[in-house]
BATOR-557388 format. One record per residue (C-alpha): x, y, z; chain; residue number from 1. Coordinates in Angstrom, 2 decimals. Example, Ala and Ser with C-alpha at 12.3 -4.5 7.8 and 13.67 -1.06 7.14 Angstrom:
2
xx, yy, zz, kette, nr
12.30, -4.50, 7.80, A, 1
13.67, -1.06, 7.14, A, 2
***
This chain:
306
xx, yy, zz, kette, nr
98.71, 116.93, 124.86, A, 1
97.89, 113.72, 124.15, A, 2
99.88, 111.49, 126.88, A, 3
100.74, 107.56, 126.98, A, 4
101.95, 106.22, 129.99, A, 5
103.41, 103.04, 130.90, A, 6
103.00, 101.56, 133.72, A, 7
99.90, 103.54, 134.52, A, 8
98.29, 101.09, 136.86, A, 9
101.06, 100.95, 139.21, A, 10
102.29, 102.44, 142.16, A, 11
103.58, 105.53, 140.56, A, 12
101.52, 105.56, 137.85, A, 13
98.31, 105.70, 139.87, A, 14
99.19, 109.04, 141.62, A, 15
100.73, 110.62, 138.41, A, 16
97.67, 110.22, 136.23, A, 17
95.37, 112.71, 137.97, A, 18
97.70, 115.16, 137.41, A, 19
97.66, 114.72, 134.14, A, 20
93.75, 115.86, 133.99, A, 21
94.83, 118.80, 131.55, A, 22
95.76, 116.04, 128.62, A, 23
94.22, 113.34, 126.88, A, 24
95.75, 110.08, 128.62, A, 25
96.33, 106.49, 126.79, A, 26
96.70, 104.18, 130.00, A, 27
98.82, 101.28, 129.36, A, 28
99.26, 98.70, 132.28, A, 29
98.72, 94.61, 132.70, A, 30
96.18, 96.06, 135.21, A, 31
94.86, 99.44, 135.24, A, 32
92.37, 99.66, 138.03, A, 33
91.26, 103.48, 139.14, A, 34
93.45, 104.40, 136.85, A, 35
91.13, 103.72, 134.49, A, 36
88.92, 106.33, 135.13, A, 37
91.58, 108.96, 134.47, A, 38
91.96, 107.56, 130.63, A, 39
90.92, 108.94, 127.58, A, 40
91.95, 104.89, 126.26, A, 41
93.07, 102.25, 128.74, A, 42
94.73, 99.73, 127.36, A, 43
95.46, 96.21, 129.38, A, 44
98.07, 94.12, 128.27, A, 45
101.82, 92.93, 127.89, A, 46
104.50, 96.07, 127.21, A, 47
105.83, 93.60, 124.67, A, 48
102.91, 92.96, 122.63, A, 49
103.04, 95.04, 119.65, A, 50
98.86, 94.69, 119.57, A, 51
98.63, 97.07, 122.52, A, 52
101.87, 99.11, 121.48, A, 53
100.09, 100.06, 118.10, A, 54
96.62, 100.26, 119.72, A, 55
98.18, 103.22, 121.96, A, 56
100.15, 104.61, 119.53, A, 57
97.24, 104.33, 116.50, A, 58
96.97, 107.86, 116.50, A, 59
99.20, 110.39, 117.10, A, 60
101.40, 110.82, 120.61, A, 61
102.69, 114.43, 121.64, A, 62
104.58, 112.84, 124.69, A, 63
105.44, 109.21, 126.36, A, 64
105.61, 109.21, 130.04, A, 65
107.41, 105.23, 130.51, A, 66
107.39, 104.07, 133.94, A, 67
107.07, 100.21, 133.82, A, 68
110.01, 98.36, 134.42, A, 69
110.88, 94.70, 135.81, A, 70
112.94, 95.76, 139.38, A, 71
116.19, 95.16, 140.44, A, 72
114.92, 92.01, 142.42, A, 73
112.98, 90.56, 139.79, A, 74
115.99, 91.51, 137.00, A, 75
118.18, 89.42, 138.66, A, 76
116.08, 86.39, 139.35, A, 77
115.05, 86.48, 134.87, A, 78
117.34, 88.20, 133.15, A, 79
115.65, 87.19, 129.76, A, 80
112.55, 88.59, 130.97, A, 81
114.25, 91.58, 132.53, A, 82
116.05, 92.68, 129.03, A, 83
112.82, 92.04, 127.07, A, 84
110.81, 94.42, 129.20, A, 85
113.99, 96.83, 130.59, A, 86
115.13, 97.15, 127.01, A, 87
113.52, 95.38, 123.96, A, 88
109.84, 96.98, 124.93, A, 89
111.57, 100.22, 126.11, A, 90
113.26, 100.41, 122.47, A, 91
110.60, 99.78, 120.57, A, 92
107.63, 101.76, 122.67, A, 93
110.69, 105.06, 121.92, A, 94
110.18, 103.55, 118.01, A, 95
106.49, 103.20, 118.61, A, 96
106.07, 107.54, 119.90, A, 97
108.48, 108.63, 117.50, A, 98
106.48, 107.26, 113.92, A, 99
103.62, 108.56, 115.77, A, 100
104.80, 111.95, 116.83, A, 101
106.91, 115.46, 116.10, A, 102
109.69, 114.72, 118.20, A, 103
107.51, 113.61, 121.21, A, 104
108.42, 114.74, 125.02, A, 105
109.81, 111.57, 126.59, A, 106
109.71, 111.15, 130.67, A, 107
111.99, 108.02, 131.34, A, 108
112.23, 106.90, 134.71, A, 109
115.64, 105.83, 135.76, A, 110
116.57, 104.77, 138.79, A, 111
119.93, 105.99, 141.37, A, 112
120.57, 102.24, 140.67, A, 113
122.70, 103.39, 137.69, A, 114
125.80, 104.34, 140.00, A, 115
128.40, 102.14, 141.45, A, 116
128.01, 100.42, 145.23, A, 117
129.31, 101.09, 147.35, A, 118
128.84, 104.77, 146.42, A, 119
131.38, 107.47, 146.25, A, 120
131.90, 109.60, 149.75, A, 121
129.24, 112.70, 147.71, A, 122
127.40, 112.12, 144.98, A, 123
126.43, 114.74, 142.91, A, 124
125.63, 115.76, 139.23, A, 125
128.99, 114.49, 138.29, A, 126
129.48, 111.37, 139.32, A, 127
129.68, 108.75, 136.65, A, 128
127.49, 105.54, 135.84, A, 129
128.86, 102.39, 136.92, A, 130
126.06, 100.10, 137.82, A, 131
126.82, 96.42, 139.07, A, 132
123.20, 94.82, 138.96, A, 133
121.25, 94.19, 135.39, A, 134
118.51, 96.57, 136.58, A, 135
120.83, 99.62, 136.97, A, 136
122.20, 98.74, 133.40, A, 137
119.42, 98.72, 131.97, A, 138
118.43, 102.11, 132.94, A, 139
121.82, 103.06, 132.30, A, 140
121.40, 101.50, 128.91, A, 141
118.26, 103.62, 128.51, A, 142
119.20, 106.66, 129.43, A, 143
121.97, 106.84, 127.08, A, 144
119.57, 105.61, 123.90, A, 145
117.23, 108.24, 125.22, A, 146
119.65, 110.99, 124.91, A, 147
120.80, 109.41, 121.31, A, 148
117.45, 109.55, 120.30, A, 149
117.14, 113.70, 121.52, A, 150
120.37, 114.54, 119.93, A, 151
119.43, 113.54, 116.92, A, 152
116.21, 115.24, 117.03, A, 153
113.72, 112.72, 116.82, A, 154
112.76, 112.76, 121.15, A, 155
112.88, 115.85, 123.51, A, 156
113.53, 113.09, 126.39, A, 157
114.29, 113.17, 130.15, A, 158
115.83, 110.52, 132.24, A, 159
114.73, 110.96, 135.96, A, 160
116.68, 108.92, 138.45, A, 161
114.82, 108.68, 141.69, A, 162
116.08, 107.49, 144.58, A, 163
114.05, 104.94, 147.08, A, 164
110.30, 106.20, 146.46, A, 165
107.59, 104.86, 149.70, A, 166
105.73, 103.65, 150.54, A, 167
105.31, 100.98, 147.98, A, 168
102.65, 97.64, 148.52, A, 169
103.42, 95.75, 151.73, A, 170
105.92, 92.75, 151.36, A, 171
106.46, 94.25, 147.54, A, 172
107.58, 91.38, 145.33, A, 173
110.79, 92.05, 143.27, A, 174
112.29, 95.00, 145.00, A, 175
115.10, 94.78, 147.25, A, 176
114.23, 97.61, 149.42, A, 177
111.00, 96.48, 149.98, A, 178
112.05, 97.18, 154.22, A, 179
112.22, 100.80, 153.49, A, 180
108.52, 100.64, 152.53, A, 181
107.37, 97.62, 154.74, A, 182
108.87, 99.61, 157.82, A, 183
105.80, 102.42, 156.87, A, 184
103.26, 99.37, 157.10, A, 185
104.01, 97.46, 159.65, A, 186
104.34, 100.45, 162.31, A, 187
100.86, 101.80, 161.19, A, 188
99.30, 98.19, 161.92, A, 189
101.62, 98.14, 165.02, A, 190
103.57, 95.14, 163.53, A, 191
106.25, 94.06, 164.84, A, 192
109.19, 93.94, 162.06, A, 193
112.86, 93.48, 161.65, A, 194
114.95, 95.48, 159.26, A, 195
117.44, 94.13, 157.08, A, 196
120.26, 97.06, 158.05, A, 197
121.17, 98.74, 160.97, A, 198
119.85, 101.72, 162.85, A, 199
123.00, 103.55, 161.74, A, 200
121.80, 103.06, 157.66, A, 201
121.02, 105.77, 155.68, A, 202
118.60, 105.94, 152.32, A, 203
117.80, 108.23, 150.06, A, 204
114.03, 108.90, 150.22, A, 205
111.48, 110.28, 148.11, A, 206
107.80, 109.93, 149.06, A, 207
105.31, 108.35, 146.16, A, 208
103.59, 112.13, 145.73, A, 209
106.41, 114.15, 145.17, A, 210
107.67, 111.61, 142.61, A, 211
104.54, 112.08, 140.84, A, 212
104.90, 115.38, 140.81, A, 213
108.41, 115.45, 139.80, A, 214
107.49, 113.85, 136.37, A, 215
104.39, 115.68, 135.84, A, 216
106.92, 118.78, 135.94, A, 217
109.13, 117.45, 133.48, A, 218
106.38, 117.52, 131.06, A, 219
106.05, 121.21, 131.41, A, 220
110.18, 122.18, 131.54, A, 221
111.76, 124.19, 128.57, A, 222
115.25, 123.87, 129.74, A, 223
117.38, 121.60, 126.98, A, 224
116.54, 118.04, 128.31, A, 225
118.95, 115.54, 129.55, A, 226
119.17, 112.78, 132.50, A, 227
118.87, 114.39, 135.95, A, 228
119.69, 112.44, 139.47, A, 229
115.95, 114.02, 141.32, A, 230
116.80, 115.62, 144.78, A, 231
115.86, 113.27, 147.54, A, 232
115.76, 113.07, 151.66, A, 233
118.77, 110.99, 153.09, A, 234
117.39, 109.80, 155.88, A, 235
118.86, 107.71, 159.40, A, 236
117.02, 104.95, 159.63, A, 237
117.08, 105.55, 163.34, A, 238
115.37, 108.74, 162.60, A, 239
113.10, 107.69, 160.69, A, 240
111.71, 104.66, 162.80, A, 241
111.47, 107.41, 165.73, A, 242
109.45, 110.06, 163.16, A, 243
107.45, 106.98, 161.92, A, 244
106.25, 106.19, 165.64, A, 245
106.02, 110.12, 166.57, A, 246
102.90, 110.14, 163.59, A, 247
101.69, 107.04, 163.95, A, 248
101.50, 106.28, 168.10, A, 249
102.91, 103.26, 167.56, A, 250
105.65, 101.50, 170.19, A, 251
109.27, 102.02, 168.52, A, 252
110.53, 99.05, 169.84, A, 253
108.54, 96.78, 167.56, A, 254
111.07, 97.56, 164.73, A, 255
114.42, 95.21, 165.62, A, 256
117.58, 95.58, 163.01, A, 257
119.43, 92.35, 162.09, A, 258
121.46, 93.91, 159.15, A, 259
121.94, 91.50, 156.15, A, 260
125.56, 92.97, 154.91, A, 261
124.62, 92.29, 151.42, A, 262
121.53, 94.38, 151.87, A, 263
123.17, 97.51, 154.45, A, 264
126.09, 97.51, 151.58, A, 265
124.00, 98.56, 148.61, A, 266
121.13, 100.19, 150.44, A, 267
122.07, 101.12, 153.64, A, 268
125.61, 103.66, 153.06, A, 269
124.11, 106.15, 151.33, A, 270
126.43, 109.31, 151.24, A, 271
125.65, 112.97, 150.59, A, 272
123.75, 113.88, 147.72, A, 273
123.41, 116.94, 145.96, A, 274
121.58, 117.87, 142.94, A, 275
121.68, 121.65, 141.73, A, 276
120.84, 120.06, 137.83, A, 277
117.70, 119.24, 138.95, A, 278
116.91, 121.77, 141.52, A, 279
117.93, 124.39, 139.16, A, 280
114.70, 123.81, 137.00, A, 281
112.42, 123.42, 139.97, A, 282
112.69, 119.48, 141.16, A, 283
112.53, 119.19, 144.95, A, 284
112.52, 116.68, 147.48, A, 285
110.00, 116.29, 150.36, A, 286
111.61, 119.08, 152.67, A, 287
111.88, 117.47, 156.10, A, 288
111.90, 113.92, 157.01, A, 289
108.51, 114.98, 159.37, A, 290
106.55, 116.54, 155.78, A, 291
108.22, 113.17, 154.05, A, 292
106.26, 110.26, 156.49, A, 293
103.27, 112.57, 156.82, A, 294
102.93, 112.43, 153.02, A, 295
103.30, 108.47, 153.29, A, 296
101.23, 107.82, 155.88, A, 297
98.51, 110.31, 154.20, A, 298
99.03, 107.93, 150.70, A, 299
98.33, 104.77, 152.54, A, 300
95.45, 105.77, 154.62, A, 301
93.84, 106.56, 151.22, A, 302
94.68, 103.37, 149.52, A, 303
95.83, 100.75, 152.07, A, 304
96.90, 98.31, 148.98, A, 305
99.54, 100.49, 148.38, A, 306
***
């Protein structure tokens, strides 16, 4: 097939794309990076310039895999720039794959930031959208255009939601949860670092790999698509500080908690989840909180940027 991603150059995008070695890949990203050696055409520029939108779409596009986004952070801080990326670019890259395909598979990656916080006691395949911050409406927003768009035949699209994937860059810029990935850092360098919740918090965790995987699998399903919540780890923040040091040798007691309740409200009360939508046509999570950090800790040692 021939492929365009979004996003390509990113943190997800950069372990998708060699899984993709079986299709012809258009690369779209500010900055591509290695990722440019997985391309068939790399293509650096703005999601909103319709240059680069028509450069990747010139010829013809048998599936859009769209992972850029402006975070929940970042949404809140511009909200002009967040809707002109979250949804104007979104909109028209859809427009963009449709004129230049026959009903084009569409990967759309959502985000568990489309639910309400605090969350429900379970959440499961049945609980409704309600999101509070512009970055979960947006995806929200999204998912419902890209099911529009497959009912009335011109997409075959899935919305993945994924839950809080790591490790992303130290100190990342924009995301909220950033501590869920800076905890992974700073313990490997022996850092000392506080968290923003308590040791009592729980997450929902996917590592960066198995996210990758996830959507490379979606290109591949035959089941009628739709928007799935992706099975994820929750995870004890307790626990995982202790697993963290168990892999890495490091001294536990250089992680401190001084929960911000702002922060430990929307990220750190994360219920039960369950997903039998998604595990039903062969999504998983990591498995154990142990395979989860070793997977982590394997990612950064072979790029330490990310």
């Amino acid at each position: 097939m021939r492929v365009v991603v979004t996003g390509a150059g990113g943190f997800l995008g950069r372990r998708l794309l060699p899984l993709l070695s079986a299709h012809e890949i258009v690369a779209m990203d500010r900055s591509l990076g290695p990722s440019r050696e997985h391309a068939a055409l790399a293509i650096e520029g703005d999601l909103g310039d319709p240059a680069c939108v028509r450069a990747a779409f010139a010829t013809r596009c048998d599936a859009l895999i769209h992972l850029a986004t402006i975070p929940g952070g970042a949404s809140e801080v511009d909200p002009r720039l967040a809707k002109a990326v979250n949804i104007d670019a979104s909109m028209a890259l859809l427009d963009a794959a449709i004129g230049a395909g026959d009903a084009p598979r569409v990967i759309y990656a959502s985000s568990i930031a489309v639910f309400d916080h605090p969350l429900a006691p379970l959440v499961d395949d049945a609980t409704p959208l309600a999101p509070r911050m512009l970055y979960g409406a947006h995806k929200a927003m999204m998912e419902q255009w890209v099911e529009t768009l497959t009912r009335r035949g011109a997409i075959s699209g899935w919305s993945l939601r994924f839950a809080g994937l790591v490790a992303r860059p130290a100190d990342g810029v924009g995301v909220k949860s950033a501590y869920l990935s800076n905890l992974f850092h700073a313990m490997r360098a022996r850092r000392a670092i506080s968290l923003p919740v308590g040791a009592e918090a729980t997450s929902w965790l996917m590592s960066v790999d198995v996210a990758a995987q996830a959507v490379a699998h979606a290109l591949t399903l035959d089941a009628p698509p739709r928007s799935l919540t992706l099975p994820a780890l929750r995870v004890r923040m307790a626990d995982l500080v202790a697993e963290i040091a168990s892999q890495t040798g490091a001294d536990p007691r250089i992680v401190s908690f001084d929960p911000d309740p702002d922060i430990e409200r929307t990220f750190g009360r994360y219920p039960e989840l369950r997903t039998p939508a998604a595990e039903a046509v062969g999504f998983v999570h990591d498995g154990s909180l142990r395979e989860l950090v070793r997977r982590v800790l394997a990612t950064i040692e072979k790029e330490p940027s990310v």
